[in-house]
N, C-alpha and C positions, 0 to 999 in steps of 0.2 A: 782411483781418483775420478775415473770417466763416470764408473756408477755412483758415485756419490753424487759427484757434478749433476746427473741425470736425475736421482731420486730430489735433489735438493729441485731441480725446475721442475718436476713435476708437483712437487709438494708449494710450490706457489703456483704453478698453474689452478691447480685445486683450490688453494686460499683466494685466488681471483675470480675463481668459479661462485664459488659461494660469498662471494662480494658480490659479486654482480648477484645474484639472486636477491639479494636484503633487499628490502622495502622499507621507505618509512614516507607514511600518510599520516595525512591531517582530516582527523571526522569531524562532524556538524559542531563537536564544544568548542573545534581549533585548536585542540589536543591532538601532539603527535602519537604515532603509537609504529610502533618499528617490528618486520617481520623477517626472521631470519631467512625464509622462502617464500613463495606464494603460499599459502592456506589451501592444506586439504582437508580438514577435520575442524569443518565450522558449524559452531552452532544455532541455531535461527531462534533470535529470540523476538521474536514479529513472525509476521507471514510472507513480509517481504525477501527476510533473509532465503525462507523455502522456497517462495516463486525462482528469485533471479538463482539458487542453484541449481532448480530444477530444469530452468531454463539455457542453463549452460550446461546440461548432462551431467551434472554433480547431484549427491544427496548429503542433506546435513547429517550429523550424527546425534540433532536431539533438535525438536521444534518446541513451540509454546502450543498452547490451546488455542484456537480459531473459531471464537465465541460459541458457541455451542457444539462444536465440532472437535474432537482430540487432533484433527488435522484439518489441513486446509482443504475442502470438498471439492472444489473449482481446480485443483491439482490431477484429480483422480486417486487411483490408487497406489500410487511410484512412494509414497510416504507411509503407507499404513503400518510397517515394519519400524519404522523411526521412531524411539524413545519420544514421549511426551515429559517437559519436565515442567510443567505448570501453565500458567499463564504470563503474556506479557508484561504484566506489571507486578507479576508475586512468582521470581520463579525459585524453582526447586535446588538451593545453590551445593548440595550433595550429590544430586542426581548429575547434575551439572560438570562436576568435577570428574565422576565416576567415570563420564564418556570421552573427556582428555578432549576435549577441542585445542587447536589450534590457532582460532580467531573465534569471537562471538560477536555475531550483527547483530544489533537491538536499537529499539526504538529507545532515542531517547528520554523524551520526558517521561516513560514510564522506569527508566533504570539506572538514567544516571546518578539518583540516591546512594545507589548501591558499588557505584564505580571502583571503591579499592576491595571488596568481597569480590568481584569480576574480574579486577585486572591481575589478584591474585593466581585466578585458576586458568586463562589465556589474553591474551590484546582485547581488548576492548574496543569494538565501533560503535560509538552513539552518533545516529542518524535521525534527522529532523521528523521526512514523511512527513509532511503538511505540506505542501504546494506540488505544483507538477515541476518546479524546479528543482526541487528536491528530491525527487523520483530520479530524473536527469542524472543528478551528481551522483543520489547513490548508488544509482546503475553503473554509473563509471567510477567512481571509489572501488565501490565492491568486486568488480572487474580487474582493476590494479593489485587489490588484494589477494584475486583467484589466479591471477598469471594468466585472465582471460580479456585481458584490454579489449582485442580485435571484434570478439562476440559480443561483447558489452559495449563496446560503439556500433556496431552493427543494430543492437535492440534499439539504442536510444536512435540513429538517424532512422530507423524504419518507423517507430510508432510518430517521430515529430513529421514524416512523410505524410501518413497517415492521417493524421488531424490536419495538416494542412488541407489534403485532398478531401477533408468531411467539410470542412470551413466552406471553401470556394461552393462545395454544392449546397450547401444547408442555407435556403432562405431567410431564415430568422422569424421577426415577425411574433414570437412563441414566449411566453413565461414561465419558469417553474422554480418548485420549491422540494428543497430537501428540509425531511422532517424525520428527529428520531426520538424516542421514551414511550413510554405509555402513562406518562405525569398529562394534567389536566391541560397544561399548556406546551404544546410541543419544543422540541430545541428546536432550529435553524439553523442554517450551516452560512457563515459568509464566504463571498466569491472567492478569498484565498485556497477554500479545501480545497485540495485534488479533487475530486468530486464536481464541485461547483465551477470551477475551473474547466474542466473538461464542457460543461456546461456551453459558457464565454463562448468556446471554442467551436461551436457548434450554433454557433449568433443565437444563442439565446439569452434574455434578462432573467438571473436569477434574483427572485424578490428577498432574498435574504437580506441583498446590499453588501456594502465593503465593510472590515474594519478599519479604524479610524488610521493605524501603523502596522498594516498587515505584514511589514518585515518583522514583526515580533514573532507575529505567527501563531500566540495563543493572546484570546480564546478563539477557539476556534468557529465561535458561533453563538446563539444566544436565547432564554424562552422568545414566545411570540404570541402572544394574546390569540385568541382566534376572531377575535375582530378586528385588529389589526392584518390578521391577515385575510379575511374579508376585504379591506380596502385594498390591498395589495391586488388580491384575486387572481393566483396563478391558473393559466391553461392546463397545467399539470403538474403534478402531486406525485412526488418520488417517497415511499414510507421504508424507511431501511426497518431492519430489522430488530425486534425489541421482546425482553422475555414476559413482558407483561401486556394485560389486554392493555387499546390502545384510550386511553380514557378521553383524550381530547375528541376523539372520532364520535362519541356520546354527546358532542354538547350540541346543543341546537341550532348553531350556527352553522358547522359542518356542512348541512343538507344544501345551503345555498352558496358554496363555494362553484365554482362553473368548473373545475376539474373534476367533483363529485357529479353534479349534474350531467355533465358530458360523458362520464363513463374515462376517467385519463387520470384516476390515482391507482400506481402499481407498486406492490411489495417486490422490492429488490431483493436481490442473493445479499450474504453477506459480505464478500468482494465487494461492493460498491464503496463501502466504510471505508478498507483498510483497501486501496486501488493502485498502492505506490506501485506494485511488484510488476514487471514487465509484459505479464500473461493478463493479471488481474485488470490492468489500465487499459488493456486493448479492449477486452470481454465488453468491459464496462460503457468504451467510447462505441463501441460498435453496435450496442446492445439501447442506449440511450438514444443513439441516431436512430436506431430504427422506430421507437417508442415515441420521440419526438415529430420525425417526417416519416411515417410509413412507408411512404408513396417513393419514396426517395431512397431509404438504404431499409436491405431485406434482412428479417431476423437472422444473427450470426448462428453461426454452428454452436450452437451453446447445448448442451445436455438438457433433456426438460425436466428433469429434476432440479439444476440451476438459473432457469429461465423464471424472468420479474413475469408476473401476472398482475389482474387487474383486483383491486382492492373492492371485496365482496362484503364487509364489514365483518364476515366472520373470524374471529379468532383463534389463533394456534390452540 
């Protein structure tokens, strides 16, 4: 009677165990999604998902493409071994399957089309990644989801440290524009990006301007005449990165831009685009301060293989 008595409390003890382990989170659609444990077998379907696991000493067990890169290069090499199973927005949903995730982090507007083929093969997290608020949340969702809260409030107060500490020193006084394609008339990025954002944050005017409802959140930006941005006329010229020459750099107006004339337009790494991830966003803040004010914060430890240079007009 005693062992029974015994086995029967331990066998709720254990049923409490694994209560208290369930999770259920709410992602960026407001859709719950419920975890028997924390997630150790996730899949990154963004580059954010690989940064913040990389970041908390996890590795995914299948990432996306990283625009021209089968991994994310600003990572190193801690991923090179990780199945590729496509890209963010077209991925491989066999290869997928094959690696048995437990949770898959993705960017949403490239996946949540695909929502019941994904929640079929693990939980589904569809994450905004447009704003630095957004980065915030999905550091700390993602964190709840890994059973890693403690680290993942730790990233989020150290980089919001961070920016404050660039704020207070960064003068202002400065213009710049983010520009990406190699179409005749460049995109522009409004203040909402993370990107652009980071920017703000660093008292600089980005001549992008705002969106009209930036809680929408898309689009995310918009073409820009190059006479239009002639009148703008940024101190400098951010060119991310594009697979094509860059045609608006050809047109005549270019030469008289004062970021071109001064020597102050630099081709970015490709982290600058996709900067949600908690590695990617510091790179980026610390890498721009320095590019911005010189004189004030000194080039980061960045690899010179991922390091912005100055825009020579020659083409990849």
């Amino acid at each position: 009677m005693f062992r029974f008595a015994s086995a029967a409390l331990m066998g709720v003890g254990l049923l409490f165990s694994v209560l208290a382990q369930a999770l259920t989170l709410t992602d960026d659609r407001g859709e719950a999604l419920s975890l028997d444990a924390p997630a150790k077998r996730v899949a990154a379907v963004s580059n954010f998902g690989a940064d913040l696991l990389n970041s908390v000493g996890m590795t995914p067990v299948a990432v996306t493409r990283f625009g021209p890169f089968s991994h994310p290069d600003y990572l190193g090499d801690a991923l090179d071994d990780v199945p590729v199973i496509g890209t963010r927005a077209q991925v491989n949903l066999e290869l997928l399957s094959e690696v048995d995730p437990d949770l898959i982090l993705a960017i949403r507007r490239y996946t949540e089309k695909d929502v019941e083929r994904f929640s079929e093969i693990a939980p589904y997290m569809a994450l905004n990644l447009i704003t630095l608020d957004d980065s915030y949340r999905a550091v700390s969702l993602a964190g709840e989801a890994l059973g890693r809260t403690e680290q993942t409030e730790a990233l989020n107060a150290e980089f919001s440290s961070l920016l404050e500490d660039m704020q207070t020193r960064a003068p202002g006084g400065v213009s710049a524009a983010l520009l990406v394609t190699g179409a005749e008339a460049p995109f522009i990025y409004y203040d909402h990006f993370l990107t652009a954002e980071l920017l703000r944050r660093l008292n600089v005017t980005n001549v992008g301007g705002s969106l009209d409802a930036p809680e929408q959140g898309l689009p995310l930006g918009y073409r820009i005449r190059l006479e239009t941005l002639l009148e703008r006329d940024p101190d400098v010229i951010f060119l991310f990165d594009s697979n094509h020459e860059r045609a608006f750099t050809r047109n005549p107006i270019w030469p008289y831009l004062s970021a071109v004339k001064n020597g102050r337009v630099y081709e970015v790494g490709q982290h600058w685009k996709e900067a949600a991830g908690p590695k990617a966003r510091v790179m980026v803040a610390q890498e721009m301060a320095h590019l911005l004010y010189p004189d004030l914060f000194p080039m980061p430890d960045v690899p010179l293989s991922l390091r912005s240079h100055p825009y020579t007009g020659a083409e990849h």
